[in-house]
N, CA, C and O atoms as a GROMACS GRO file, in nm:
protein
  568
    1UNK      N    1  -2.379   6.128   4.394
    1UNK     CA    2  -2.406   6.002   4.330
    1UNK      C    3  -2.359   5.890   4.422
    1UNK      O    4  -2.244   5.898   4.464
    2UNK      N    5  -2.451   5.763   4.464
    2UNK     CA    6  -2.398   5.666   4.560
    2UNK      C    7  -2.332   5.566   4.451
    2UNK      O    8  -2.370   5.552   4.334
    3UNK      N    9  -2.244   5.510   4.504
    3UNK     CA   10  -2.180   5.386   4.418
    3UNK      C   11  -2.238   5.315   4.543
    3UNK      O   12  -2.280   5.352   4.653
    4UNK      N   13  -2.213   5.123   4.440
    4UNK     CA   14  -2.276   5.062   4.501
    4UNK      C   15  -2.176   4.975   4.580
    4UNK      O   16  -2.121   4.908   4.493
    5UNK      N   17  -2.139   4.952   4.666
    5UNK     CA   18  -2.082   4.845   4.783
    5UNK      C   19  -2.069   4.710   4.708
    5UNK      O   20  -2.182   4.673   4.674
    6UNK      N   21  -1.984   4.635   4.676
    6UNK     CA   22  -1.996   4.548   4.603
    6UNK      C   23  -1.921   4.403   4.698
    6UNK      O   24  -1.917   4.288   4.654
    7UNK      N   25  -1.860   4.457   4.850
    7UNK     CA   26  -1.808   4.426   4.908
    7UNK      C   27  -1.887   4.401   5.057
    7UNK      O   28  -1.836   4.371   5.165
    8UNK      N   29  -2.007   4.420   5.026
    8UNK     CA   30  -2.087   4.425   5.115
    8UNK      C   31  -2.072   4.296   5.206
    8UNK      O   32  -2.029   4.191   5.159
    9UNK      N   33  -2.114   4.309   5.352
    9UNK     CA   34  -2.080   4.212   5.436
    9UNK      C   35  -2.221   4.109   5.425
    9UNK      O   36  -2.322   4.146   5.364
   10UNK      N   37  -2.214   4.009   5.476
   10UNK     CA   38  -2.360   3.910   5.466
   10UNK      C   39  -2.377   3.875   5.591
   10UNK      O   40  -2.290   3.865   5.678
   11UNK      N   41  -2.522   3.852   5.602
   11UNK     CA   42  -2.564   3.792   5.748
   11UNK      C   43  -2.554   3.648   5.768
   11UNK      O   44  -2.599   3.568   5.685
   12UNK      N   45  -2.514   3.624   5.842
   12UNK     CA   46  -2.479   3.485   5.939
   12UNK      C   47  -2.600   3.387   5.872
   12UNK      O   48  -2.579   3.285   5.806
   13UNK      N   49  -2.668   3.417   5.888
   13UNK     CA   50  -2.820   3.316   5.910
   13UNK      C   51  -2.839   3.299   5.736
   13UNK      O   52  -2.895   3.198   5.693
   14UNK      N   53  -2.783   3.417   5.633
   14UNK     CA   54  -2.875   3.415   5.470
   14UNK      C   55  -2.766   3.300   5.464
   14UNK      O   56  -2.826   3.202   5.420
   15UNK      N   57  -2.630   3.266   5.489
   15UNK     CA   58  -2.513   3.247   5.424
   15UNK      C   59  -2.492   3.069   5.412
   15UNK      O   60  -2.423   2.991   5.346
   16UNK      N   61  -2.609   3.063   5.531
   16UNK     CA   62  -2.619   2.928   5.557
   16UNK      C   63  -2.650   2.818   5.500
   16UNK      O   64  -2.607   2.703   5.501
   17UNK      N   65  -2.779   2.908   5.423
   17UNK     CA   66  -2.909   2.864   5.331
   17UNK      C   67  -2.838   2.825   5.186
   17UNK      O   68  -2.860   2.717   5.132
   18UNK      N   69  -2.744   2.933   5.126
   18UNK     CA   70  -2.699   2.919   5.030
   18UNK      C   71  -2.597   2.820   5.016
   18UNK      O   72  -2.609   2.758   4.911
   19UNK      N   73  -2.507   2.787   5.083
   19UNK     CA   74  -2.415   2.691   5.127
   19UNK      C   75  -2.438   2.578   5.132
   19UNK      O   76  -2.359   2.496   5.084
   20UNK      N   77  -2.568   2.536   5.197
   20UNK     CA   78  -2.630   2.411   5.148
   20UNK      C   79  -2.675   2.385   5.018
   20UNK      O   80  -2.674   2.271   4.970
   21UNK      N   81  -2.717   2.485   4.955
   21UNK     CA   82  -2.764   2.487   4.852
   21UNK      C   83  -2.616   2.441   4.713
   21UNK      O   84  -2.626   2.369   4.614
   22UNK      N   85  -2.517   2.505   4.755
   22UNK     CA   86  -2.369   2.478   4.653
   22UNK      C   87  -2.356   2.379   4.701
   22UNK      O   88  -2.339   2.300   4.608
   23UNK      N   89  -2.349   2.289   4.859
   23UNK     CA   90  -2.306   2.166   4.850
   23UNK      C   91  -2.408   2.052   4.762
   23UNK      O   92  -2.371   1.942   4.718
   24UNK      N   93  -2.514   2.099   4.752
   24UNK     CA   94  -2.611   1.986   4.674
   24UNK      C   95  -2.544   2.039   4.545
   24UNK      O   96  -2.488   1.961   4.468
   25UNK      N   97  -2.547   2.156   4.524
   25UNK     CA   98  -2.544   2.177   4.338
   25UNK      C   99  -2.345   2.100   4.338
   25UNK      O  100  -2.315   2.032   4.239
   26UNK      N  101  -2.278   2.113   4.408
   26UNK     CA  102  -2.146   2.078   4.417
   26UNK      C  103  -2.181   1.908   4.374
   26UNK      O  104  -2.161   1.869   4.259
   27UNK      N  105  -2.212   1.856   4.434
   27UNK     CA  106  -2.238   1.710   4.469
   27UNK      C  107  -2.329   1.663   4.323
   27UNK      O  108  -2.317   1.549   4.277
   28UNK      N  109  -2.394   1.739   4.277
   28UNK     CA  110  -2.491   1.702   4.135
   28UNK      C  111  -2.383   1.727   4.061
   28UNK      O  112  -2.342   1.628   4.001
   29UNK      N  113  -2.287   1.878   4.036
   29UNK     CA  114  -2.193   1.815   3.972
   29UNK      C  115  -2.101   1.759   3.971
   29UNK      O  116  -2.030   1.728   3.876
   30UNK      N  117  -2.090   1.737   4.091
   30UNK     CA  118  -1.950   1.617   4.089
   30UNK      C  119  -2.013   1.504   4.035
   30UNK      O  120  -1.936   1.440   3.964
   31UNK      N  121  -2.148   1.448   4.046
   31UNK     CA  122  -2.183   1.360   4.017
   31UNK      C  123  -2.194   1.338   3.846
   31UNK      O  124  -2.167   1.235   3.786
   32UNK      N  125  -2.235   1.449   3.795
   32UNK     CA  126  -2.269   1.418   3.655
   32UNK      C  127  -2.088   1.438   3.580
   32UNK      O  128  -2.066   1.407   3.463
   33UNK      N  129  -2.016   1.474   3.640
   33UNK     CA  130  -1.866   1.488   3.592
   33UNK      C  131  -1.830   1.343   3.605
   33UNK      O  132  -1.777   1.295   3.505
   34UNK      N  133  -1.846   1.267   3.700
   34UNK     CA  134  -1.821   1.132   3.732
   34UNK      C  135  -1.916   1.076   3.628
   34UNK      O  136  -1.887   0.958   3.612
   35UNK      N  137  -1.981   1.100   3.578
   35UNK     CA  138  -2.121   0.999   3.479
   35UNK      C  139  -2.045   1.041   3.378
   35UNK      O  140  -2.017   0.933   3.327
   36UNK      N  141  -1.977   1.144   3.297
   36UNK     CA  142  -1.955   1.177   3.167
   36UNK      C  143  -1.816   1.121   3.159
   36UNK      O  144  -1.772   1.080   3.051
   37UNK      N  145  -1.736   1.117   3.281
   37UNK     CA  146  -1.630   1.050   3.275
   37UNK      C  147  -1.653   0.893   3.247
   37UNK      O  148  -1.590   0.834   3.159
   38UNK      N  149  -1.752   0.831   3.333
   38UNK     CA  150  -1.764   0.714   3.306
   38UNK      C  151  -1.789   0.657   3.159
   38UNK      O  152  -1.730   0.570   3.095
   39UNK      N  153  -1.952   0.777   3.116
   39UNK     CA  154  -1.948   0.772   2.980
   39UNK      C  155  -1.835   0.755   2.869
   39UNK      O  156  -1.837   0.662   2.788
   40UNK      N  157  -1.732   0.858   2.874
   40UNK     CA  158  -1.604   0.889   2.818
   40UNK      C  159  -1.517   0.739   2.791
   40UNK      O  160  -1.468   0.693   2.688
   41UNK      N  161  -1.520   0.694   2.918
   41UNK     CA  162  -1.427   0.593   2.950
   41UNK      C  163  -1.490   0.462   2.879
   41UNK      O  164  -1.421   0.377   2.823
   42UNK      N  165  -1.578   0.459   2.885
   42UNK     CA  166  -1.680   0.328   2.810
   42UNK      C  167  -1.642   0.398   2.656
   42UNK      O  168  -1.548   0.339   2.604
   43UNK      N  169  -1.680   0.478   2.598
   43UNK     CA  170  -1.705   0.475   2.464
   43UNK      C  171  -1.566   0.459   2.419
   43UNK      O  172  -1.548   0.388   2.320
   44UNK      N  173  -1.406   0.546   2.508
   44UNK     CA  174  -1.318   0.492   2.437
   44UNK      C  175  -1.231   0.369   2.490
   44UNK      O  176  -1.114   0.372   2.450
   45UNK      N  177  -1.250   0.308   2.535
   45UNK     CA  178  -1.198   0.186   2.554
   45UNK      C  179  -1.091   0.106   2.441
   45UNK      O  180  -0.984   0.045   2.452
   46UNK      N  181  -1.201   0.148   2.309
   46UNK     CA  182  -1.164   0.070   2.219
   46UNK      C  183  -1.016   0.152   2.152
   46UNK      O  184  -0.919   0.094   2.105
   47UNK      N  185  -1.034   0.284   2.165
   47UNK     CA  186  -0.849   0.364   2.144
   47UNK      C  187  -0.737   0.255   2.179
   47UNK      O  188  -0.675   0.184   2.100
   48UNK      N  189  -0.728   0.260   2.315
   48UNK     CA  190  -0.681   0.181   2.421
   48UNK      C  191  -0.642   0.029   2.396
   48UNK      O  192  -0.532  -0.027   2.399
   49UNK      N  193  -0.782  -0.021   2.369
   49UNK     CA  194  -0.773  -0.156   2.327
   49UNK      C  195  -0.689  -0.205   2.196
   49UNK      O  196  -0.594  -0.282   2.182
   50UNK      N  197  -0.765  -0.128   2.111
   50UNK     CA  198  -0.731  -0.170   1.965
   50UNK      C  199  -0.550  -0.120   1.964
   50UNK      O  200  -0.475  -0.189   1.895
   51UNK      N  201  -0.495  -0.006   2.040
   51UNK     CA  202  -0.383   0.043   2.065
   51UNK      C  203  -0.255  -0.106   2.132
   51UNK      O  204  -0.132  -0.105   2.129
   52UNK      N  205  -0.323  -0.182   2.171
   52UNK     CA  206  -0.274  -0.271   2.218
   52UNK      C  207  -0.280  -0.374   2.147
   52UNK      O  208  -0.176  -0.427   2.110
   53UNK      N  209  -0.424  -0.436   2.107
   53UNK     CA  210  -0.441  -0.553   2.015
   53UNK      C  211  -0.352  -0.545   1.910
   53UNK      O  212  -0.261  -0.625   1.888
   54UNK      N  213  -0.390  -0.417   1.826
   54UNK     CA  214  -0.286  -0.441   1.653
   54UNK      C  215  -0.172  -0.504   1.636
   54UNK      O  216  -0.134  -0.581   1.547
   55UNK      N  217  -0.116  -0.460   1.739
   55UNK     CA  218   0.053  -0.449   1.696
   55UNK      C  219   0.078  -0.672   1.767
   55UNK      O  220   0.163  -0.757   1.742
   56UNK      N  221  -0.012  -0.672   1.830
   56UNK     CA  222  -0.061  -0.826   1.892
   56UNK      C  223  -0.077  -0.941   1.802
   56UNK      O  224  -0.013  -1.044   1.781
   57UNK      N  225  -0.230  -0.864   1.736
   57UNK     CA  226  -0.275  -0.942   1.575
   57UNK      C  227  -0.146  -0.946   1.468
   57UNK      O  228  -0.124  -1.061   1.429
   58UNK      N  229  -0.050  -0.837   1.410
   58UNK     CA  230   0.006  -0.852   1.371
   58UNK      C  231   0.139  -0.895   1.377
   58UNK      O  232   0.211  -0.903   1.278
   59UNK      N  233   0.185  -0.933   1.527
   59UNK     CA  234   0.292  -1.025   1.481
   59UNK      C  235   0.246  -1.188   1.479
   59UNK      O  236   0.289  -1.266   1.393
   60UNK      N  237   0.154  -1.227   1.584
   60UNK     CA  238   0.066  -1.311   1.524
   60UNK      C  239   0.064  -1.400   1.400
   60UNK      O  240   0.084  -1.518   1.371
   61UNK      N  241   0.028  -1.276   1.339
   61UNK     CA  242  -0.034  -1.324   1.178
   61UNK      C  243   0.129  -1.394   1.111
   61UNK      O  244   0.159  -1.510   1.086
   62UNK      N  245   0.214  -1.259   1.098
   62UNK     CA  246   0.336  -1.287   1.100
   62UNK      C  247   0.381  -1.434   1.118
   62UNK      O  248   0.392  -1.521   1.032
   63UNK      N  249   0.408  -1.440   1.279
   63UNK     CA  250   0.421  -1.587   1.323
   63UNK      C  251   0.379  -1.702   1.273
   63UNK      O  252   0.450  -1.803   1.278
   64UNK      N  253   0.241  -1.701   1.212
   64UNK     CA  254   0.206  -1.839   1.180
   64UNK      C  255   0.222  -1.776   1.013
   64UNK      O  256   0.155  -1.842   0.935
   65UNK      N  257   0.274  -1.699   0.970
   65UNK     CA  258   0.303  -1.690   0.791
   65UNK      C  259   0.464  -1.760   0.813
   65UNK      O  260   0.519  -1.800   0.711
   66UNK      N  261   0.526  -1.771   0.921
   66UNK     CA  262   0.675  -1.765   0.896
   66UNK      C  263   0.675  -1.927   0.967
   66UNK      O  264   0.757  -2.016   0.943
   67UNK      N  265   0.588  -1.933   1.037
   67UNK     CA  266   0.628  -2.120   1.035
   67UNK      C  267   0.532  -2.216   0.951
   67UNK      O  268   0.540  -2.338   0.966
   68UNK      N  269   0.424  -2.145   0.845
   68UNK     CA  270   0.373  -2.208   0.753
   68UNK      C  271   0.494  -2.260   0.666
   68UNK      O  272   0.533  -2.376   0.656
   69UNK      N  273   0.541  -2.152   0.609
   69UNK     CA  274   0.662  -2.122   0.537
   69UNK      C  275   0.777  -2.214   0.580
   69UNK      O  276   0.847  -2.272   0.497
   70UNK      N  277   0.791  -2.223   0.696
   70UNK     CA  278   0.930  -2.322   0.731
   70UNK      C  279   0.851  -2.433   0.748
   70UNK      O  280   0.932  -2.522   0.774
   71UNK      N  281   0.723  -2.488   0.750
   71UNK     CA  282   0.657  -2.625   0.754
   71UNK      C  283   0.700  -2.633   0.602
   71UNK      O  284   0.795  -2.706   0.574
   72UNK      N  285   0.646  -2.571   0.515
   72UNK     CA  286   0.637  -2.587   0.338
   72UNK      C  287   0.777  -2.651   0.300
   72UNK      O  288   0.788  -2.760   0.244
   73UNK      N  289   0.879  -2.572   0.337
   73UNK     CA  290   1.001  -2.621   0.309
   73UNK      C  291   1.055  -2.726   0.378
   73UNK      O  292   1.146  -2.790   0.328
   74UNK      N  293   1.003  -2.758   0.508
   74UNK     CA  294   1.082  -2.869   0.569
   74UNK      C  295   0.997  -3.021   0.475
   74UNK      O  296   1.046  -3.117   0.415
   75UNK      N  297   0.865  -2.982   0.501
   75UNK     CA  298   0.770  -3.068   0.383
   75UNK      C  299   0.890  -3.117   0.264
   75UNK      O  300   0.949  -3.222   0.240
   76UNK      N  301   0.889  -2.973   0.204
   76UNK     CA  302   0.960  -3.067   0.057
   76UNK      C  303   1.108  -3.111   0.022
   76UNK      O  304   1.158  -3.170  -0.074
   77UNK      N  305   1.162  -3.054   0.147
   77UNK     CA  306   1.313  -3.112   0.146
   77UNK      C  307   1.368  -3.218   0.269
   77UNK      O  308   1.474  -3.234   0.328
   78UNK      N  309   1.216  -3.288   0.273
   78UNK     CA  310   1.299  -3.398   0.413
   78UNK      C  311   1.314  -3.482   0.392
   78UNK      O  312   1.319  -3.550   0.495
   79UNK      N  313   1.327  -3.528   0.321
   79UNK     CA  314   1.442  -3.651   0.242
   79UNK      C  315   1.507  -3.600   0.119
   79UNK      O  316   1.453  -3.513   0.051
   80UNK      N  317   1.602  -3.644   0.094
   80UNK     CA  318   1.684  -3.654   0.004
   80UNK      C  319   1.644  -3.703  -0.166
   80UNK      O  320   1.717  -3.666  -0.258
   81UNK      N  321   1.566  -3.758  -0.184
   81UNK     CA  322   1.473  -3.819  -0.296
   81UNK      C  323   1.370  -3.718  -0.301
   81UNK      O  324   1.355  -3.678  -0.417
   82UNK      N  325   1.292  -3.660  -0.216
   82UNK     CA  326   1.173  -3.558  -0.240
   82UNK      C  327   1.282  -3.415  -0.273
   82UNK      O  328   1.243  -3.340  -0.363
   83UNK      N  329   1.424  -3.376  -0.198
   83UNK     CA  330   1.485  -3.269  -0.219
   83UNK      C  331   1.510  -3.263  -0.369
   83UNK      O  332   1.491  -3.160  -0.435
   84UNK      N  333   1.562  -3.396  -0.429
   84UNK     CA  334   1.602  -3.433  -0.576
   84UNK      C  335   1.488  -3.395  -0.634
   84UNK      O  336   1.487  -3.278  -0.672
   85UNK      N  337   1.381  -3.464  -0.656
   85UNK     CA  338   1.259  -3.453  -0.743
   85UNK      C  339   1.237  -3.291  -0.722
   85UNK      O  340   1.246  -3.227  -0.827
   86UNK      N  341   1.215  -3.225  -0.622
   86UNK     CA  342   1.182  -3.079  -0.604
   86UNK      C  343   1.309  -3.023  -0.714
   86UNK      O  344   1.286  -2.953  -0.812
   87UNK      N  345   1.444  -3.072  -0.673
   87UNK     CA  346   1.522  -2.994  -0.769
   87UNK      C  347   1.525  -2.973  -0.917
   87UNK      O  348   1.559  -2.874  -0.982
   88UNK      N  349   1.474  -3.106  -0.962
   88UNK     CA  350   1.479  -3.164  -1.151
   88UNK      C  351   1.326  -3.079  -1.130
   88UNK      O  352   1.346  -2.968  -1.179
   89UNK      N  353   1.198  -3.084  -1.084
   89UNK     CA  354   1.121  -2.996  -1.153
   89UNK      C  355   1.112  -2.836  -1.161
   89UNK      O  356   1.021  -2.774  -1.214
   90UNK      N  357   1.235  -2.777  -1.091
   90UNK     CA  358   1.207  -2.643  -1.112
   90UNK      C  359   1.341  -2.662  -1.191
   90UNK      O  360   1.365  -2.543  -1.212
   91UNK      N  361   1.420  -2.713  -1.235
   91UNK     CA  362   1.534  -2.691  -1.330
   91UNK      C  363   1.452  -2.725  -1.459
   91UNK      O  364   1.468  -2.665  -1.565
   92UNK      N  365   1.344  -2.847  -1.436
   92UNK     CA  366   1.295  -2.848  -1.576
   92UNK      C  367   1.234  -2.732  -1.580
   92UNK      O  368   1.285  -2.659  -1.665
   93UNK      N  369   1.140  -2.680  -1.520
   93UNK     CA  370   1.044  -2.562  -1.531
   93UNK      C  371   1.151  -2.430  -1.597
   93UNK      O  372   1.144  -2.391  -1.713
   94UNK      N  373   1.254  -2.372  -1.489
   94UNK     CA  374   1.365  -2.315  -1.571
   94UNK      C  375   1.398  -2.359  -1.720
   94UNK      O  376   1.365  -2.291  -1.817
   95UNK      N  377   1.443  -2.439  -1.727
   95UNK     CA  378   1.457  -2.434  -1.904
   95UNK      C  379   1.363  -2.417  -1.973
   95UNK      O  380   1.391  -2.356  -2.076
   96UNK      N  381   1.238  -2.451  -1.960
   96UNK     CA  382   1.063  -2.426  -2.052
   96UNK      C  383   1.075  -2.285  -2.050
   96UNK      O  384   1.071  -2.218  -2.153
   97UNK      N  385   1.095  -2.220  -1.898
   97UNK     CA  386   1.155  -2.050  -1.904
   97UNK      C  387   1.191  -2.022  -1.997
   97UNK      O  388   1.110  -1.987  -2.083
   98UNK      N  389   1.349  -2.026  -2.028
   98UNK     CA  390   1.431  -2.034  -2.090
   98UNK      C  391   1.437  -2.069  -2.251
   98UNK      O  392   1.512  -2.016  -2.333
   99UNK      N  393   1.347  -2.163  -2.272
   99UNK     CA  394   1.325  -2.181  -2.388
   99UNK      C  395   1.236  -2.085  -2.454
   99UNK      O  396   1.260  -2.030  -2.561
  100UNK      N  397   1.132  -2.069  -2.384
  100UNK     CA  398   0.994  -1.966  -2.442
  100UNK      C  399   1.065  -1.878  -2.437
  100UNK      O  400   1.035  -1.817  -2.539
  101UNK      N  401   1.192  -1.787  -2.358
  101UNK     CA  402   1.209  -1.658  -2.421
  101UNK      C  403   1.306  -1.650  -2.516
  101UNK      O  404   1.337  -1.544  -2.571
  102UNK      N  405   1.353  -1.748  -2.537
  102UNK     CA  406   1.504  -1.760  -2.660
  102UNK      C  407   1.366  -1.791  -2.804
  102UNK      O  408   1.376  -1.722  -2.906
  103UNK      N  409   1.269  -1.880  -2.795
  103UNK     CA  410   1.153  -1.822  -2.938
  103UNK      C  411   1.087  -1.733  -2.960
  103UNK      O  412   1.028  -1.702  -3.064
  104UNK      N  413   1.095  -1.669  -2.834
  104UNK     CA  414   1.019  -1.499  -2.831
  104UNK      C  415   1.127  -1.427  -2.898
  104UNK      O  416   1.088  -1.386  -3.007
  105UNK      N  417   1.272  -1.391  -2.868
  105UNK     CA  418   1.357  -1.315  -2.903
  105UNK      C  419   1.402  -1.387  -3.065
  105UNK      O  420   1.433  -1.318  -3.162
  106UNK      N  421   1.398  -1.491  -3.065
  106UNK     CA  422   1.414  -1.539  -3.220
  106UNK      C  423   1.321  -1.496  -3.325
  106UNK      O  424   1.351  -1.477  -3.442
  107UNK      N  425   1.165  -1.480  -3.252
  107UNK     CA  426   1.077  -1.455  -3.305
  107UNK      C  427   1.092  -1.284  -3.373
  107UNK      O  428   1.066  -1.249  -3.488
  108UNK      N  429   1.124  -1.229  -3.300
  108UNK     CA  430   1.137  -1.062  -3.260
  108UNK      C  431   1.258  -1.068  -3.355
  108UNK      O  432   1.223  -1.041  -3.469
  109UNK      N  433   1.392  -1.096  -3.342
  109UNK     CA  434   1.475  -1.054  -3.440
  109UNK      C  435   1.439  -1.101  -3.611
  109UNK      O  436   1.466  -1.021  -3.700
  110UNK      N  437   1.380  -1.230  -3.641
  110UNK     CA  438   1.351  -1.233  -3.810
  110UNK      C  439   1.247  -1.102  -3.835
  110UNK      O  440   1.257  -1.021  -3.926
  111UNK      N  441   1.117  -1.105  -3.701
  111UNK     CA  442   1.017  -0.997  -3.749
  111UNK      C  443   1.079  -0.844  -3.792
  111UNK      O  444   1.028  -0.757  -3.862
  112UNK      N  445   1.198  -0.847  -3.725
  112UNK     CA  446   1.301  -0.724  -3.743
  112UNK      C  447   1.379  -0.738  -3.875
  112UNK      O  448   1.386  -0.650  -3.961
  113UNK      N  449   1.417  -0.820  -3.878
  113UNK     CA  450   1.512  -0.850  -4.040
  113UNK      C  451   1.382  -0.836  -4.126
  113UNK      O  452   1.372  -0.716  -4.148
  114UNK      N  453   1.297  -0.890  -4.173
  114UNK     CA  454   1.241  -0.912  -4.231
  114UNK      C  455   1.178  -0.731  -4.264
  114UNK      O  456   1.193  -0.696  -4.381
  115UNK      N  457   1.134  -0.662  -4.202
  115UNK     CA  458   1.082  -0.546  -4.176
  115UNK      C  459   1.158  -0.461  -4.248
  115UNK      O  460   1.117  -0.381  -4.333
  116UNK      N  461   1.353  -0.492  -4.187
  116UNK     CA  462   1.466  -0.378  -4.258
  116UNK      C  463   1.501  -0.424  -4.398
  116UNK      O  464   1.566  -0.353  -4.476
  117UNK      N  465   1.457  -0.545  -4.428
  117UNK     CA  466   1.498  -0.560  -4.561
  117UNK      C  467   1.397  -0.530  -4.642
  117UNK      O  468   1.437  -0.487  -4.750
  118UNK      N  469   1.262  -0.538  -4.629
  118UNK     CA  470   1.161  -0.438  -4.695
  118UNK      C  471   1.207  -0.292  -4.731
  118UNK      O  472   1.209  -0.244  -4.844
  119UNK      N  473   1.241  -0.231  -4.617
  119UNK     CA  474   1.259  -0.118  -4.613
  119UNK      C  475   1.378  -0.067  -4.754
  119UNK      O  476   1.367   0.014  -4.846
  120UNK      N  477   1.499  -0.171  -4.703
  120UNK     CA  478   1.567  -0.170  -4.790
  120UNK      C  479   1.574  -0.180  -4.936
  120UNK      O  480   1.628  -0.111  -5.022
  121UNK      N  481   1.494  -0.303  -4.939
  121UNK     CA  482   1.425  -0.279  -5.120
  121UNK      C  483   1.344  -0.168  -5.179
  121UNK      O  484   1.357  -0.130  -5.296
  122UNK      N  485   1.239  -0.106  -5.073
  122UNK     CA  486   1.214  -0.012  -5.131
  122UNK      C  487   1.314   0.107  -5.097
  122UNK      O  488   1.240   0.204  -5.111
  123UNK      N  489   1.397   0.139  -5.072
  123UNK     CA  490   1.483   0.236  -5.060
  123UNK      C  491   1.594   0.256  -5.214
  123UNK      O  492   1.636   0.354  -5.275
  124UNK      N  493   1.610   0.101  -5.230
  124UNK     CA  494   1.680   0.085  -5.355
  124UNK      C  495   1.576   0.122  -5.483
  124UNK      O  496   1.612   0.221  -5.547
  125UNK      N  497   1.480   0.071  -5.519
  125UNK     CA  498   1.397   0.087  -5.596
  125UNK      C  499   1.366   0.208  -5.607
  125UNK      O  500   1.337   0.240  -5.722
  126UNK      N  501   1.359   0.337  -5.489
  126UNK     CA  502   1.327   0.452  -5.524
  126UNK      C  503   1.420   0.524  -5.544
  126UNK      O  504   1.400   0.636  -5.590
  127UNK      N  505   1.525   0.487  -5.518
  127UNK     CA  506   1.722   0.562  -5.600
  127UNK      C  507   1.734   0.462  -5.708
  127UNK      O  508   1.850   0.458  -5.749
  128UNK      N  509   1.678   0.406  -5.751
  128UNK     CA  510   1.699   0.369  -5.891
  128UNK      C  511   1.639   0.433  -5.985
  128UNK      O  512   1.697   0.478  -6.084
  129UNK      N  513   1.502   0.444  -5.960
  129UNK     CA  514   1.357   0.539  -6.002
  129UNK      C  515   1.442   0.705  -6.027
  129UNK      O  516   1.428   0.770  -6.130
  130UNK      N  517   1.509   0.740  -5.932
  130UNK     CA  518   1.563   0.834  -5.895
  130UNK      C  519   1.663   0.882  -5.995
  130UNK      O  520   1.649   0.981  -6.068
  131UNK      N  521   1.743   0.819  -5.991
  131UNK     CA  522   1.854   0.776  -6.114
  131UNK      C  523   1.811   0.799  -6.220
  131UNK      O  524   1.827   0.910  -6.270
  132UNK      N  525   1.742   0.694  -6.288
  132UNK     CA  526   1.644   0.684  -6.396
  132UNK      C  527   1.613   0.821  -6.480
  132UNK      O  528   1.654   0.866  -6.587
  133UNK      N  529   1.490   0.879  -6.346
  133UNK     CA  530   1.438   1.010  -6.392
  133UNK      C  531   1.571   1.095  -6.388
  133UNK      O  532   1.598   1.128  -6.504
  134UNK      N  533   1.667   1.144  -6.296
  134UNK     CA  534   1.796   1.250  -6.358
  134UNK      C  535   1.835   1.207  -6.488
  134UNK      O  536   1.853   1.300  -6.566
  135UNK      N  537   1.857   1.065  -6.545
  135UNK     CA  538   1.969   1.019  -6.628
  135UNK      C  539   1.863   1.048  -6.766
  135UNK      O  540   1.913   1.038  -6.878
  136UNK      N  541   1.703   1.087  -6.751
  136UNK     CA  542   1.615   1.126  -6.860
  136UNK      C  543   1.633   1.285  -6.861
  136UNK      O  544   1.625   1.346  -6.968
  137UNK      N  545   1.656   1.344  -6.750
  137UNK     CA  546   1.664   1.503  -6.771
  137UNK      C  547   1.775   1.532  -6.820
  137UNK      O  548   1.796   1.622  -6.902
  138UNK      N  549   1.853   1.459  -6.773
  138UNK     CA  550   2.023   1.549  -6.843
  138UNK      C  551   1.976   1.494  -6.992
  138UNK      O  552   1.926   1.581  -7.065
  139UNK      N  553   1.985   1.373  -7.042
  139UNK     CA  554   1.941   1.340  -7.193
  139UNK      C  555   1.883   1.443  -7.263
  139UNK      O  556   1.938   1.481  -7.366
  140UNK      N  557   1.757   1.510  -7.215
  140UNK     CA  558   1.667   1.619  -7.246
  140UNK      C  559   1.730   1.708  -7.215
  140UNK      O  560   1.644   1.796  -7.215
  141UNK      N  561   1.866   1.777  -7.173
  141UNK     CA  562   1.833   1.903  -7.166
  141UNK      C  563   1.957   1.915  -7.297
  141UNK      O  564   1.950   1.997  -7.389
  142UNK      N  565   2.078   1.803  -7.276
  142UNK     CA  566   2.177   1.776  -7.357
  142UNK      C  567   2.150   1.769  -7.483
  142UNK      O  568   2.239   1.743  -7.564
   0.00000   0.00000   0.00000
């Protein structure tokens, strides 16, 4: 049985042909590896980008929320007469607070009294009833 030579030597002249042939196919793919890279690189850009922008946009945003905020207040306390007036309307506003929940809770405790003393009358009325009917059975049985 022959086995086959798999180690076989090549001629000078075939080896040539083919060699040119891998440097073109080499070179097409180096080329289309370079195109898919390029591709690659274009489509994610935006990873990259947006990886950088966010954290950008958001202190940003930040920044102009935190000197809106210190404009607002320098606004209403830069004089001494606008600091006053700012003070008497949220102390008045506080007490209107203050008041609406002291008639809410006033409200809430009579609706509560009022409720347990129902309860209470009929509680009495039905131990009186109660009474009543024993103080007819002992009569009847006596």
């Amino acid at each position: 049985m022959a086995t086959a030579n798999t180690t076989s030597p090549r001629p000078r002249k075939a080896a040539a042909k083919p060699a040119a042939k891998r440097t073109a196919r080499a070179k097409s793919t180096a080329s289309s590896a370079r195109t898919t890279q390029t591709r690659a690189a274009r489509s994610t850009p935006g990873y990259a980008e947006r990886a950088v922008l966010i954290p950008v946009g958001a202190a940003l945003i930040a920044r102009e929320k935190v000197v809106t905020s210190v404009n607002d207040t320098l606004s209403t306390y830069s004089s001494p007469s606008k600091a006053q007036s700012r003070l008497n309307s949220q102390l008045n506003k506080f007490e209107r607070r203050g008041t609406t929940a002291r008639h809410r809770l006033e409200r809430e405790v009579r609706k509560t009294r009022t409720r347990v003393e129902r309860e209470l009358r009929q509680r009495r009325r039905d131990g009186v009833e109660l009474v009543e009917s024993l103080q007819e059975r002992v009569l009847n049985l006596v």
